[in-house]
C-alpha positions in Angstrom: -49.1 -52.1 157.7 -46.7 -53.4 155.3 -49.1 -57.0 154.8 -52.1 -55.1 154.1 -50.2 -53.0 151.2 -49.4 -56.4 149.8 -52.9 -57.8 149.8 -54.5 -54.4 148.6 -51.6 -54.8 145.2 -52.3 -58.2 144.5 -56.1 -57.4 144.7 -55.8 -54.9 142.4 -53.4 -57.0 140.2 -56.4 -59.3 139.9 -58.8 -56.8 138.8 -56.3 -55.9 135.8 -55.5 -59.2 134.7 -59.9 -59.8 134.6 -60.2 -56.6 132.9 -57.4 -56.8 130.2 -58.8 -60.6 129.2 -62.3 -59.4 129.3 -60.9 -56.3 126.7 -59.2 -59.0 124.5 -61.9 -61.3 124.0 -64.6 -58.4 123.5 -61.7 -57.2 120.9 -61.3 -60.9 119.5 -65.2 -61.2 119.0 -65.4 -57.6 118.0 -62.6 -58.6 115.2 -64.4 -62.1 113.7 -66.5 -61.7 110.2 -68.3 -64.0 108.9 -67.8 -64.9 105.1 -71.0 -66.2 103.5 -70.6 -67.8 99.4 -71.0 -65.7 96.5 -73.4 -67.2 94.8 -74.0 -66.3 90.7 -77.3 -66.1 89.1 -77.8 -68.6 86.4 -76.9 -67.7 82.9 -79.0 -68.3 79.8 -77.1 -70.1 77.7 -78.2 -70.9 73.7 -77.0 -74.8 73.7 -77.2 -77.4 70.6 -79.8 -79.0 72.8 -82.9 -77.2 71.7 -85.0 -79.4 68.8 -88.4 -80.5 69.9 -89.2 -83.6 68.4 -92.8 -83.1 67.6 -94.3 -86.5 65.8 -92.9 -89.9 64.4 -95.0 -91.7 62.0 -94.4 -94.8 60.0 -95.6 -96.5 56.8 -97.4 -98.8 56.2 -99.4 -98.8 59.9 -99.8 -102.6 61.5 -100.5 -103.9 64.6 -100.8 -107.0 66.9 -103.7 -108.2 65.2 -103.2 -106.8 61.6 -99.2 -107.4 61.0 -97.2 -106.7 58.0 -95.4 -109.6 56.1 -91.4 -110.0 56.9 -89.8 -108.6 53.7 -91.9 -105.5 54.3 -90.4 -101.9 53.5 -91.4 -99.3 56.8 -90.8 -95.6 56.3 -90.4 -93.7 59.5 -90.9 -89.7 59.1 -89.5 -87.7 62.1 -91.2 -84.2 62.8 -89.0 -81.7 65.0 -88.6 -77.9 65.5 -86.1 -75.8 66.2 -87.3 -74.2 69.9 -88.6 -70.8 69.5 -87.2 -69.9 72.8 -83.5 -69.4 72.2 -81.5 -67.0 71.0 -79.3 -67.7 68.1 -79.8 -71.1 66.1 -79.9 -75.1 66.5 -76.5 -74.9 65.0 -74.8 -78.2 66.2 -77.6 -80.0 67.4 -78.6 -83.8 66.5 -81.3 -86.2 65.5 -80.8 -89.6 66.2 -83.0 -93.3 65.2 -81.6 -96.7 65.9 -83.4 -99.0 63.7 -85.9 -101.2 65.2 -84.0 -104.6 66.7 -85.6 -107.9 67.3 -84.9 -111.2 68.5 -84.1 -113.7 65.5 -85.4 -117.3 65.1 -82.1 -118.3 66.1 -82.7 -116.3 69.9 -80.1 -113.8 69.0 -80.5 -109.9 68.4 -80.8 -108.7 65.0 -82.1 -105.3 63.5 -83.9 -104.4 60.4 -82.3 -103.9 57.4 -81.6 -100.1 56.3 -82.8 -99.3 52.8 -81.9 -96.7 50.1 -80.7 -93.2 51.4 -82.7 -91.0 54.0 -83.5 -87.7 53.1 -84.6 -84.5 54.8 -85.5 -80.9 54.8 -83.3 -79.2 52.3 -80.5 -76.5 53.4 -80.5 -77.3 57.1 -78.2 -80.1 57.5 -74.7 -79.4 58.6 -73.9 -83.8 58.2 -76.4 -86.3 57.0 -79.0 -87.4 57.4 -77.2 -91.2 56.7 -77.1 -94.2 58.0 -74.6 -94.9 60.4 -73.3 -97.5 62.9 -73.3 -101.9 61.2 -74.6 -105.0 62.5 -77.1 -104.5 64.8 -75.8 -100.9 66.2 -77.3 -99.1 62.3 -79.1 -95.9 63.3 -79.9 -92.4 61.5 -78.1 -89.4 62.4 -78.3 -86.2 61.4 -76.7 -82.4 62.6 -78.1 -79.2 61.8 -76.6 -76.1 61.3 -77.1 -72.4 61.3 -79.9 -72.2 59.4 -81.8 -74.2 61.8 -84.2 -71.2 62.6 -85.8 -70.9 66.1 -89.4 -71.4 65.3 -89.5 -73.3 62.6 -89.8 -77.0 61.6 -88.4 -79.7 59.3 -88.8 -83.3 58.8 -86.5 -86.7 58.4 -87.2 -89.9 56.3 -86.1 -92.7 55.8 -86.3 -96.7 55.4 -86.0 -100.0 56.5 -86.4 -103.7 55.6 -88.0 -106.7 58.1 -85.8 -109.0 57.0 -87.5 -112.5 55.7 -87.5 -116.0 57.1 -85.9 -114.2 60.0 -88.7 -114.0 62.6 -89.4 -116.6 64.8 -93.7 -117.8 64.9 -96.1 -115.6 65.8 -96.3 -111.9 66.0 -93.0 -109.4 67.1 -93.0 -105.8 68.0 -90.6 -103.5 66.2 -89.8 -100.4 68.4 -88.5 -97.4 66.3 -87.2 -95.0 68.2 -86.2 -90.8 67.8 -84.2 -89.2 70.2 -82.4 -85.5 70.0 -79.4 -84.0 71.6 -82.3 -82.0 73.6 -83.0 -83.4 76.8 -86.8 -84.1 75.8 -88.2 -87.5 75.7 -87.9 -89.5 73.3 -90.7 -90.7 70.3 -91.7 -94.5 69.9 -93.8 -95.7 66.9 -94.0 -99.6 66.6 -94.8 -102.1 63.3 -96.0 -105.5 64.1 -94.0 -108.4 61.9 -95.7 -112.0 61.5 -93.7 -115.2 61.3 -94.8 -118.5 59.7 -93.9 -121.9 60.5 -91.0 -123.3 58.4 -91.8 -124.4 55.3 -88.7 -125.1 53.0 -87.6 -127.3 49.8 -84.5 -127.8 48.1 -83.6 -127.6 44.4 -80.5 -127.6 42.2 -79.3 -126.5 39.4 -75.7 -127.5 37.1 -74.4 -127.6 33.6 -76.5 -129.4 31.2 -73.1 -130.6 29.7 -69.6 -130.9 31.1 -66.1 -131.4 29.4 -64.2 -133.9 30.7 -61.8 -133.0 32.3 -62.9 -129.7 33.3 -64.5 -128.3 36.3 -68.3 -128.1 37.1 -69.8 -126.5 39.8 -73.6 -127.0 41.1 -75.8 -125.1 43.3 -78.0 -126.3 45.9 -80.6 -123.9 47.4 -83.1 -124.4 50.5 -86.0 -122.4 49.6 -89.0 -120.9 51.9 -92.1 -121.3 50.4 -92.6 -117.7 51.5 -90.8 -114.7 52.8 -93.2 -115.4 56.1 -91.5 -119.2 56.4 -89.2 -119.0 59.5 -86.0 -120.2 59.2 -85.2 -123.5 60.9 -83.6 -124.5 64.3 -81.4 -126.6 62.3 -80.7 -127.3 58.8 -78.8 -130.5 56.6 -78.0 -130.3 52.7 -76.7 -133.3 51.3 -75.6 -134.3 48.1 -74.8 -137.3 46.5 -72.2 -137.3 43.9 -72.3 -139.8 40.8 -69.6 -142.3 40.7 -66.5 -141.3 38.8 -66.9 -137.6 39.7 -63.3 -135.9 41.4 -64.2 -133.9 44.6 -62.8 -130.1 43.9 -64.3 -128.1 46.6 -67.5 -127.0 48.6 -68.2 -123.6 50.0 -70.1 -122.5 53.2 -67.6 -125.8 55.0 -69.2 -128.6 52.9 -67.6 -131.7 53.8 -65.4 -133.6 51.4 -65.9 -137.6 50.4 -63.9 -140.3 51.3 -63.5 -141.6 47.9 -61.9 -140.0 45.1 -63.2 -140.8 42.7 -66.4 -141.0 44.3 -68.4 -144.7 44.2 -71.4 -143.2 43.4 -73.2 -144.4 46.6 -70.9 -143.4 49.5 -69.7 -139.9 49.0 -71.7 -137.4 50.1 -71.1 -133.7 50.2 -73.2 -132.2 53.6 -73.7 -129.0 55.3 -75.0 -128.5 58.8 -76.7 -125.4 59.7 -78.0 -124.5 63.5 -78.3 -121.5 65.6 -74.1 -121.3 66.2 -73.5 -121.5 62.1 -75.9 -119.2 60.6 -76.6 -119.5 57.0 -75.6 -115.8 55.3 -77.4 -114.6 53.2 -80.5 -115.5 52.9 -81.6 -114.6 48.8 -85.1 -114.4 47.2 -86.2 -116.7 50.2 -83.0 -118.9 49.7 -80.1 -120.1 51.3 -77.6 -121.6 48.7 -74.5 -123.2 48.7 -72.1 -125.0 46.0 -69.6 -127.7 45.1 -67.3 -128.4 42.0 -66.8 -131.6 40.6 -64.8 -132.9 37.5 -64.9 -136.1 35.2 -61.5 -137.4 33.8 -61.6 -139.1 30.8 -61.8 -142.7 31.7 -63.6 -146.0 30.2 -63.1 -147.7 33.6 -65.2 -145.4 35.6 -68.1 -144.9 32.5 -66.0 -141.4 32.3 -66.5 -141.2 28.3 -68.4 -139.1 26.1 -71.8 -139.2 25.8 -72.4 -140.4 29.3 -74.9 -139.3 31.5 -74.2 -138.2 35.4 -77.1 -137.5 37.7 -76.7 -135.4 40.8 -79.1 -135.6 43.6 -79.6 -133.5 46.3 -81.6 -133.9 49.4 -81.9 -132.4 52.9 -84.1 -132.3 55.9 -85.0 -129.2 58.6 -85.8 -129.9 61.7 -87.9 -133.0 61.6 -88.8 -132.6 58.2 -87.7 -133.2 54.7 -86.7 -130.9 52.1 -87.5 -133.3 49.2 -84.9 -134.3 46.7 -83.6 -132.2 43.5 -81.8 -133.8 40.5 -79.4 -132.7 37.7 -78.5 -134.3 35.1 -74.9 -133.5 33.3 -73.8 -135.2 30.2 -70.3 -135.8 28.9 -68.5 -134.1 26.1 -65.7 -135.4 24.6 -62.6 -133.0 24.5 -63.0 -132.4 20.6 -66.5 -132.8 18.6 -65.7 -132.8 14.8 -62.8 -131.0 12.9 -64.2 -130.4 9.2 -61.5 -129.3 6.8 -61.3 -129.3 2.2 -58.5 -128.3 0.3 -58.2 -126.5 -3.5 -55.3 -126.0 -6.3 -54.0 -123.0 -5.9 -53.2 -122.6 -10.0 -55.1 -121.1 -11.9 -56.7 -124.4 -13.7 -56.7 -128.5 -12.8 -53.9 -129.2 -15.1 -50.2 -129.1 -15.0 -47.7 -130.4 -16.6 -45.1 -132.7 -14.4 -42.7 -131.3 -13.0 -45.0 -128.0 -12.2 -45.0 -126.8 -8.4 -48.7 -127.1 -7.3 -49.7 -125.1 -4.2 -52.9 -126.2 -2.1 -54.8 -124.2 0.0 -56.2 -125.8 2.9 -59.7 -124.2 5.5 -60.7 -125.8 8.6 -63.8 -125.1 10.4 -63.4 -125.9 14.5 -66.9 -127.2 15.0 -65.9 -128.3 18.6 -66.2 -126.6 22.1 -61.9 -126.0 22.7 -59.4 -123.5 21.3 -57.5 -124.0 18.3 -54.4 -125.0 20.4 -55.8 -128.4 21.1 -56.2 -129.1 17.3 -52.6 -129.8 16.9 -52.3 -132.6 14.2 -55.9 -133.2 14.3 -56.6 -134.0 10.8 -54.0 -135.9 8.6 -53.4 -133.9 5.3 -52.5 -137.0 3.5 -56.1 -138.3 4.1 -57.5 -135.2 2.4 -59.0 -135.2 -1.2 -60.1 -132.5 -3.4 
């Protein structure tokens, strides 16, 4: 009796424990919730991103088969709205243009040259329109501000140079390109630039005269025949100085004689030009450089007055010559003539002896120095009246 009152307990023990974990699951279950994201609906917001550029036209038109001369002025005019959509203004928002860039003769990037000042619709501007950015980074900006009207539209112009003798042979593409702080695409227009062959010359140019003793300075220039010529791959510029002539200097790293004086056939002044040692700048079709010489009075060295120095210049590009260019300089003599007369300072050409007399004496400096060199130039007791 007593072992089937045990087994009937722990039977019913069983069923308690299956029914109490049953209950706390069904409560565990009955207890988990789900949490899904919240999840916002977008919000309109009036951004300075909003200009539609519209058109971008330039001026003169070229192309492949009709291109414009380097040295040519383009004038790019940007058309954009404000976007009618948005609420509010384009207050803040941008207009940008990088200047068309280009590969030189020399293989290196370069850009077009900006020109005078751009210019825009009136009132709307909150900075520029101006040119910003240097060396081959220049581009237009400009921001607008609150007056930029939703709706309406405005224009930017401005200009740019091709520079000359830059462009390599044959025809290259200039890519001018508009972009906005809006995240619309961006507006191309393209001008077609035609290079020559090279085509250069040199020529000189000095005093006519030179003191002695004093310094002269001569220019050499490599000219293009035309603003189309393209610059060379490399470039030499000699120059010959006359025999007597002192060395003073060279610019652009023109190399000095080994004689001073120079011997007339030896000493040489030369510059070297290639695609590592660019010649800048490049004027009225020209490169030019300079050197100073000097002639000290001596009879030895046919350093007297009167005498006649020529200076030749020569050069080649490539494998061509530039020709030759001669200057002729003559010699002055440190004072040209000293004129002077004296009078009696008395009122008649008589006196008795014994009288003081009082001259007066007038010189006229007929020569090409200051007065301070005429120290004791003319003896007084030599003069007559």
């Amino acid at each position: 009796m007593k072992a089937q009152t045990t087994s009937v307990l722990a039977n019913a023990w069983q069923l308690c424990r299956r029914a109490s974990s049953a209950m706390f699951v069904a409560a565990l279950v009955a207890a988990t919730v789900v949490v899904a994201p919240t999840v916002s609906a977008p919000v309109a917001l009036a951004l300075p991103s909003d200009i539609n550029l519209q058109t971008l036209n330039v001026l003169p038109t070229s192309s492949a088969g009709s291109p414009e001369t380097p040295g040519q002025t383009f004038t790019y005019t940007i058309g954009f709205s404000c976007d009618s959509s948005i609420s509010g203004t384009c207050d803040g928002a941008t207009i940008d243009d990088l200047l068309p860039q280009f590969t030189d003769v020399f293989g290196n990037l370069a850009q077009v040259t900006s020109w005078g000042t751009p210019s825009g619709t009136v009132g709307i501007w909150q900075s520029g329109p101006a040119f910003t950015g240097s060396g081959t980074n220049v581009h237009v900006t400009g921001t607008l501000n609150s007056t930029s009207a939703p709706g309406s539209t405005y224009s930017l112009t401005f200009s740019a140079i091709a520079p000359q003798n830059m462009f390599p042979v044959g025809v290259t593409q200039l890519d001018n390109v508009a972009t906005s702080s809006s995240l619309g695409a961006p507006l191309t227009v393209s001008s077609f630039v035609q290079g020559t062959a090279p085509n250069w010359s040199v020529t000189k140019s000095g005093p006519l005269t030179l003191l002695l003793g004093a310094n002269g300075t001569y220019t050499i220039k490599a000219c293009a025949a035309t603003p189309a010529s393209a610059f060379p791959a490399s470039f030499t510029l000699s120059d010959l100085l006359p025999a007597g002539a002192h060395f003073v200097s060279a610019s652009n790293g023109g190399t000095t004689p080994a004689h001073d004086p120079a011997d007339g056939t030896t000493d040489v002044v030369t510059w070297t030009f290639n695609s590592s040692n660019h010649p800048w700048p490049i004027v009225s079709n020209c490169l030019q450089v300079t050197q100073t010489v000097s002639y000290t009075e001596d009879p030895a060295l046919n350093n007297v007055f009167g005498v006649v120095k020529t200076n030749t210049a020569t050069g080649t590009y490539d494998a061509s010559s530039l020709g030759t260019s001669s200057r002729n300089t003559g010699l002055r003599g440190p004072i040209t003539s000293v004129n002077g007369d004296k009078s009696v300072g008395v009122g008649g050409f008589y006196v008795r002896a014994g009288d003081p007399v009082t001259y007066n004496l007038r010189f006229n400096n007929s020569s090409e120095v200051g007065a301070a060199a005429l120290d004791s130039a003319v003896a007084i007791d030599n003069m007559t009246s």
